[in-house]
C-alpha positions in Angstrom: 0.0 0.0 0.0 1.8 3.5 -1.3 1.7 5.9 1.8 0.7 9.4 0.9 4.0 11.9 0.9 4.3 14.8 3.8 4.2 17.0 1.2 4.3 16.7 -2.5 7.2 18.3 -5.0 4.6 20.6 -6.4 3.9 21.9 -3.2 7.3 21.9 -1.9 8.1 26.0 -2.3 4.8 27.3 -1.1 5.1 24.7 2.2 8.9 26.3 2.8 7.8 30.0 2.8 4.9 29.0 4.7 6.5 27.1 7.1 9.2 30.2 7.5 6.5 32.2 8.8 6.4 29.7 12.4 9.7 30.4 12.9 9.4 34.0 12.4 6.6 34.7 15.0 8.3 31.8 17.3 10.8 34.4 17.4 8.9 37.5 19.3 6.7 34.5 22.0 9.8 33.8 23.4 11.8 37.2 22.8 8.7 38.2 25.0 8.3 35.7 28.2 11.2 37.0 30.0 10.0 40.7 29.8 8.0 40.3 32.5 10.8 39.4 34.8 12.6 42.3 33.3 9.8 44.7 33.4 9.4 43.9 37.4 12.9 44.8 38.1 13.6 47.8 35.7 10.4 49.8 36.6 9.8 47.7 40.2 6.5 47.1 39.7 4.3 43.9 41.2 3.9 40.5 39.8 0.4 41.2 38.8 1.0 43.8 37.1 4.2 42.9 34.8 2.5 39.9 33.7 0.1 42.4 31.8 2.6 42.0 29.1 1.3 38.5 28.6 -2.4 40.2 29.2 -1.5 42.7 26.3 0.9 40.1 24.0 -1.6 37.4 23.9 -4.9 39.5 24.3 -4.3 40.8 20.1 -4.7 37.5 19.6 -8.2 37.3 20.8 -9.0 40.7 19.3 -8.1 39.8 15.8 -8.5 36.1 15.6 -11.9 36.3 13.9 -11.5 39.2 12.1 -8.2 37.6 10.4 -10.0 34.4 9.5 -13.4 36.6 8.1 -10.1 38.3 6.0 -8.8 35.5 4.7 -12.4 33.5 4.2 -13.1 36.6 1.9 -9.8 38.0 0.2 -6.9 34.9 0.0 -4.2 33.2 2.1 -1.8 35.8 0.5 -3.6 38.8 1.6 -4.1 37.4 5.1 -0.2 37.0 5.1 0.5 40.3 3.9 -1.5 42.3 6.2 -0.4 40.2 9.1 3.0 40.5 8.4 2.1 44.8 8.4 1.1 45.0 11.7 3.5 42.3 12.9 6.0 45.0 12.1 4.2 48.3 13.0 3.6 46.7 16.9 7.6 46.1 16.5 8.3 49.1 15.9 6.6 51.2 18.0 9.3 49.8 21.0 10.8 52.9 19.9 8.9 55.5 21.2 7.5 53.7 24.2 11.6 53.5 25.0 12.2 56.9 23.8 8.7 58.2 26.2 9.7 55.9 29.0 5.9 54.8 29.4 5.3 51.1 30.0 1.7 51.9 28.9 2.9 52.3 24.8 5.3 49.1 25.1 1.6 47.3 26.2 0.3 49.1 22.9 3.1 47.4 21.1 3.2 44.1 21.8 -0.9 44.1 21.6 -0.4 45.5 17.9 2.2 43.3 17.1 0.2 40.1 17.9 -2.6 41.4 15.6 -0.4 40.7 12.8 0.6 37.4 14.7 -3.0 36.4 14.8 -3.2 37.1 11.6 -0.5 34.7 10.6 -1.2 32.2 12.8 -5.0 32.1 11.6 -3.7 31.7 7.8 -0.7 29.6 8.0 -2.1 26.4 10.0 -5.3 25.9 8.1 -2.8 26.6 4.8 -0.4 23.7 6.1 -3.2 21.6 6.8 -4.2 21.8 3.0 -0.7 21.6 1.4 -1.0 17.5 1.0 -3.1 14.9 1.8 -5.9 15.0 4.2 -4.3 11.4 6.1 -0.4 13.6 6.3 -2.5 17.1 7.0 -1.8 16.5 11.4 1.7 15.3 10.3 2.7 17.7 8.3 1.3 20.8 10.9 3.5 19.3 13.3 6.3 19.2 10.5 5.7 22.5 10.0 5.3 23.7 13.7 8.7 22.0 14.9 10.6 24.8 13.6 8.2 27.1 15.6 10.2 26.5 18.7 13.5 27.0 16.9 12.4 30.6 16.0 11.5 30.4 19.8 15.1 29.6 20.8 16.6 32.4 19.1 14.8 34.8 20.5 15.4 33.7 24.3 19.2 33.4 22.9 18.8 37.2 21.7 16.2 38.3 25.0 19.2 36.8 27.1 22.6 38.3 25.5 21.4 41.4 24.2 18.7 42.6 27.0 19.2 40.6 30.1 23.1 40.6 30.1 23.1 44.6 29.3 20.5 46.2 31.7 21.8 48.0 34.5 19.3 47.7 36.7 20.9 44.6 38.5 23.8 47.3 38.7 21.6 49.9 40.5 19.7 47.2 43.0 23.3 46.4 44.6 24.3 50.2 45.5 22.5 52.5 48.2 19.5 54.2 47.6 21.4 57.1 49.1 24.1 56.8 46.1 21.8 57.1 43.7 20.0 60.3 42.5 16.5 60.5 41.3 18.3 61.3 38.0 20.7 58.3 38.2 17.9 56.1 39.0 16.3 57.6 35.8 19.0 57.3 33.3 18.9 53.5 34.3 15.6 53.2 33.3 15.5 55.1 30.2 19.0 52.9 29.1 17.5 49.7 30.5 13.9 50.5 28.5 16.1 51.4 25.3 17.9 47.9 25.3 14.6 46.3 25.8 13.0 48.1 22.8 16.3 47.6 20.5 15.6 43.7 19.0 12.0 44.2 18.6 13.1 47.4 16.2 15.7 45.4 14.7 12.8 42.7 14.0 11.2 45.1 13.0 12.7 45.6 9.9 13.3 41.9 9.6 9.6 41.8 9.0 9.5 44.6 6.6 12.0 42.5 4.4 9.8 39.1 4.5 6.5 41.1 3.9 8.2 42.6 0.5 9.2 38.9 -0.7 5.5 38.0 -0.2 4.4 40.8 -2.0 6.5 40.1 -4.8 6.6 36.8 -5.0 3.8 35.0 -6.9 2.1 32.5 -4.7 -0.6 29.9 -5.9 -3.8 30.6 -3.5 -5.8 27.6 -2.6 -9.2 27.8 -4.1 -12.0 27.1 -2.4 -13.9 23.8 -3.3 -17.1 25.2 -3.6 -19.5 28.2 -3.1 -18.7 29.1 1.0 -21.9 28.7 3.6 -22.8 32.0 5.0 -21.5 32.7 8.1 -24.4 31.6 10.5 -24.5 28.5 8.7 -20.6 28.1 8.9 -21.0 28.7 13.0 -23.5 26.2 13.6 -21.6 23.6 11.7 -18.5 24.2 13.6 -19.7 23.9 16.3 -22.2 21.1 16.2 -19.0 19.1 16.1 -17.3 18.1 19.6 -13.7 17.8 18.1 -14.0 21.6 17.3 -15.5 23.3 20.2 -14.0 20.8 22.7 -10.5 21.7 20.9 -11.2 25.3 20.8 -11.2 25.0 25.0 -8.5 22.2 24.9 -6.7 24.6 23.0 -7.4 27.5 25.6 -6.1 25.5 28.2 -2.7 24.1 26.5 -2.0 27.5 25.8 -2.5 28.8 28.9 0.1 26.3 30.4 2.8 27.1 28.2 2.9 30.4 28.9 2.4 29.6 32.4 5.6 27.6 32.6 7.7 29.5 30.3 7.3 33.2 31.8 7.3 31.9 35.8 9.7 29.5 35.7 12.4 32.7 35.8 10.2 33.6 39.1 11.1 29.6 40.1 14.7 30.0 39.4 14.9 33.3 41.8 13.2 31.2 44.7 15.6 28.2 44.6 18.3 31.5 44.4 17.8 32.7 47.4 19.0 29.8 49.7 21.9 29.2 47.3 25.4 30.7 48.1 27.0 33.5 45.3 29.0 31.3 43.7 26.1 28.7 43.4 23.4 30.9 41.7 21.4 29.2 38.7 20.6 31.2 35.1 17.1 30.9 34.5 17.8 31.5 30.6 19.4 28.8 30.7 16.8 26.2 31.7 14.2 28.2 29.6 17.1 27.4 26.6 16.8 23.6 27.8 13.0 24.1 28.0 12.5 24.9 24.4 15.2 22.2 23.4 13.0 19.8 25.2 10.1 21.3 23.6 12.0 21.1 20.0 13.3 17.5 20.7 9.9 16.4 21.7 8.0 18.1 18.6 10.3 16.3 15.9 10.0 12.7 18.0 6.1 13.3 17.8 6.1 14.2 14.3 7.2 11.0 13.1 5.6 8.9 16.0 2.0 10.0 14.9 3.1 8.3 11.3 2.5 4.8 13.9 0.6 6.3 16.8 -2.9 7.5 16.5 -2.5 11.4 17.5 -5.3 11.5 19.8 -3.6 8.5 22.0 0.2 9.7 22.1 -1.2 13.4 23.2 -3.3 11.6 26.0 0.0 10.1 27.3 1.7 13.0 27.2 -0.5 15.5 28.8 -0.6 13.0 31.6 3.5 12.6 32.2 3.3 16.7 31.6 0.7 16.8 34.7 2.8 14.5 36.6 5.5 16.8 36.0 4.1 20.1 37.4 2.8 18.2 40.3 6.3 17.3 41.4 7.3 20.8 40.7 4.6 22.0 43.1 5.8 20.2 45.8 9.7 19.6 45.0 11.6 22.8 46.4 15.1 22.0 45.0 16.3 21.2 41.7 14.1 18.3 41.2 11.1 20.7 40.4 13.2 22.8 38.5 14.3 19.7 36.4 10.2 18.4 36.2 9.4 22.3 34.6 11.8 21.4 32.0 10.3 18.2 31.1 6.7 19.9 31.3 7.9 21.4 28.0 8.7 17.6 26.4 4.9 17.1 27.4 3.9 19.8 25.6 5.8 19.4 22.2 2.6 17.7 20.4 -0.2 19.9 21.6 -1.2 23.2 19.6 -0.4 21.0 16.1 -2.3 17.9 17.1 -5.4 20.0 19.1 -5.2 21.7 15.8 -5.5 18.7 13.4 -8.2 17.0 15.4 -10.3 20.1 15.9 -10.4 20.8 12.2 -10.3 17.0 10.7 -13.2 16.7 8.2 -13.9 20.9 8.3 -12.6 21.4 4.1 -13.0 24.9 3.5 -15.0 26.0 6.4 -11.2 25.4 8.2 -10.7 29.0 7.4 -13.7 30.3 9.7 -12.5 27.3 12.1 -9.2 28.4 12.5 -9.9 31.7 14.4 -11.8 29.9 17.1 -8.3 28.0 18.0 -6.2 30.9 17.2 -9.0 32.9 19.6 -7.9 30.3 22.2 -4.5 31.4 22.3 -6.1 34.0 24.5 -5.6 31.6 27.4 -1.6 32.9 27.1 -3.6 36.5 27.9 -6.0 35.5 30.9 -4.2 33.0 33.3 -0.7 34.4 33.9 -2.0 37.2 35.7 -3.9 34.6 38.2 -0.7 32.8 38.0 0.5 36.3 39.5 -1.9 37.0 42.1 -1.0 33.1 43.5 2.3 34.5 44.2 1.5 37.7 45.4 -0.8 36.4 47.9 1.7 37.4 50.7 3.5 40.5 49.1 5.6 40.9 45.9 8.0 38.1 46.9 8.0 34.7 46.2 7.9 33.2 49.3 6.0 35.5 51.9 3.8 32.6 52.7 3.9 29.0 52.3 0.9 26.8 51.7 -0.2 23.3 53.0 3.2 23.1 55.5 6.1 24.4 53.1 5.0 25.1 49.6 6.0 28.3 48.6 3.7 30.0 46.6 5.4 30.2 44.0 5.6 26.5 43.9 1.6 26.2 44.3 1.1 29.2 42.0 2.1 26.1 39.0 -1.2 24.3 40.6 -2.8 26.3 37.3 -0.6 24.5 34.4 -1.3 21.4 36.4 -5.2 21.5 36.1 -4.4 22.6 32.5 -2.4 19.4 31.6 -5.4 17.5 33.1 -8.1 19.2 31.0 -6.2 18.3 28.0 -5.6 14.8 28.8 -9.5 15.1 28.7 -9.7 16.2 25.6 -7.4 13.7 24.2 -9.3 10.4 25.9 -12.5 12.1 24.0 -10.9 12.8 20.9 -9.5 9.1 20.7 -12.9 7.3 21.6 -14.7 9.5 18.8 -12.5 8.6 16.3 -12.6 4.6 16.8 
């Protein structure tokens, strides 16, 4: 029996610029997670609110989810592409003057401008994948395709790390005497600190500008609908009369949430196990968050070709569960045990947003388009649950361990309670998924 390719040689080139765009916008998720830390320290504000960058980053993506795929459903794949790539770098480049204006307020603007044009991407390029091949390679070949998501990922914590982290100042300022330094001094190393910040998203920036030019010029075959589209109403109710959908439209809010759970607190993790650790013994978050999204990478490429043997619905099951078993050791572990478990959290999660995807939309044909905003949409689980991650830890005062709960959990430890119940809701998903399609 001939097994249908990954992708054709006819649809080889359209697949590779597609696929270019994951790694592009894996670029600025990751770029962004450890603002928050940053943000806390440079302008020393709470928990709560620094994690609004995650409110603002991931909240475009609610905003323009279903506009993007109403866009695309009209105009074409290409157009989507275009105009997503537009306001992927106006949002960048705005950094500028909300460095330049030292307001935290315009660099929340930003990043919520920027992730319209991510929305926008993200809304085209999966259901595009998903039609660039057979319908039995179309979950395969999404994960193909998202595997080099985290890569884009990696660079950007490699860039948020060498050329922000390692250059602010304020580190500098936190170790000398309030009586040192001047109002003005404290000033100047905020504005520096806020100008090293904005610098790689203006740099990307540009980057963007340069990609969005190829795609304009560039001819690019469109896929054509198969037939006359139903109107909207009728589009909704069939979407939704389907459980793999809307049950992977929540599965997807809840996957979502936990990744950006683990990847923006587990800095916060790092700087509790720091504090009964000597000088000469301290522990670089960037670098587990590095060995996070190599997890994450490793794990998407293994999946990718075990889903070729293993029906997707069943290996995602397994995983969410070792993912949940994870965080509950790193709830209760307060050495480097939980540290090591939030790094395998990340393996667990390799599979999800392409497999959720693939399952959600199986059998949808061209109504995918109007489908694919309602998972994009869900991405707005990134916008809503860090901040209740937040007010976990601040449930004492700004610090991370004011208070421990049940005996000796620090709150910051509990606070990963969330991605826990998160991991369990998708494992959910998964058992229903698998017992539908048998």
């Amino acid at each position: 029996m001939k097994t249908a390719p990954v992708v054709s040689k006819e649809l080889l080139l359209p697949f590779i610029l597609v696929t270019f765009l994951f790694f592009l916008w894996g670029f600025p998720n990751d770029l962004t997670n450890p603002m928050v830390e940053v943000f806390k320290n440079v302008l020393n504000i709470s928990n709560v609110r620094a994690s609004y960058v995650q409110l603002a980053f991931y909240g475009g993506y609610a905003t323009m989810a279903i506009p993007a795929a109403l866009f695309i459903r009209k105009y074409s794949y290409k157009a989507g592409i275009v105009l997503g790539l537009f306001m992927f770098m106006i949002g960048s480049l705005m950094m500028y003057p909300a460095a330049v204006l030292v307001s935290y307020n315009i660099f929340l603007v930003s990043f919520y401008i920027l992730t319209f044009g991510l929305a926008f991407l993200e809304t085209t390029a999966n259901p595009m994948i998903l039609e660039l091949g057979d319908k039995e390679t179309a979950t395969q070949r999404l994960n193909l395709s998202q595997a080099f998501n985290p890569i884009g990922a990696l660079t950007g914590q490699v860039v948020a790390r060498i050329f922000v982290v390692d250059r602010l100042e304020t580190e500098i300022g936190a170790d000398v005497s309030t009586e040192v330094l001047s109002a003005v001094q404290k000033q100047q190393i905020i504005e520096h600190d806020l100008g090293i910040v904005s610098t790689p998203y203006i740099v990307l920036g540009f980057v963007v500008l340069t990609v969005m030019l190829l795609f304009i010029f560039t001819k690019f075959k469109d896929h054509k609908q198969t037939s006359e589209p139903l109107d909207l109403r009728t589009s909704i109710s069939k979407l939704f009369s389907n459980k793999d959908y809307y049950e992977g439209v929540l599965a997807q809010f809840f996957y979502i949430a936990c990744q950006i759970m683990v990847w923006t607190f587990i800095y916060q993790y790092v700087t509790n196990l720091n504090a009964s650790r000597g000088p000469d013994e301290q522990l670089n978050a960037t670098v587990y968050v590095a060995a996070s999204t190599i997890s994450f990478l490793i794990g998407r490429w293994i999946c990718t070709f075990m889903i070729k043997y293993i029906n997707s619905a069943s290996l995602m099951l397994i995983f969410a569960l070792v993912g949940a078993a994870f965080c509950a050791i790193a709830i209760i572990s307060v050495n480097m045990v939980g540290l090591y478990c939030l790094v395998g959290v990340s393996f667990a999660m390799s599979l999800m947003f392409p497999t959720i995807y693939g399952l959600a939309l199986r059998g949808m044909g061209d109504e995918a388009k109007l489908g694919s905003a309602g998972l994009i949409l869900a991405i707005v689980g990134g916008a809503l649950m860090p901040p209740l991650q937040g007010r976990i830890i601040d449930l004492g005062g700004t610090g991370l361990r004011d208070i421990t709960i049940m005996g000796n959990i620090p709150e910051v430890n509990f606070s990963f309670i969330l991605p826990f119940v998160c991991l369990l809701l998708v494992a959910v998903y998964s058992l229903r998924a698998r017992n539908r399609s048998r």
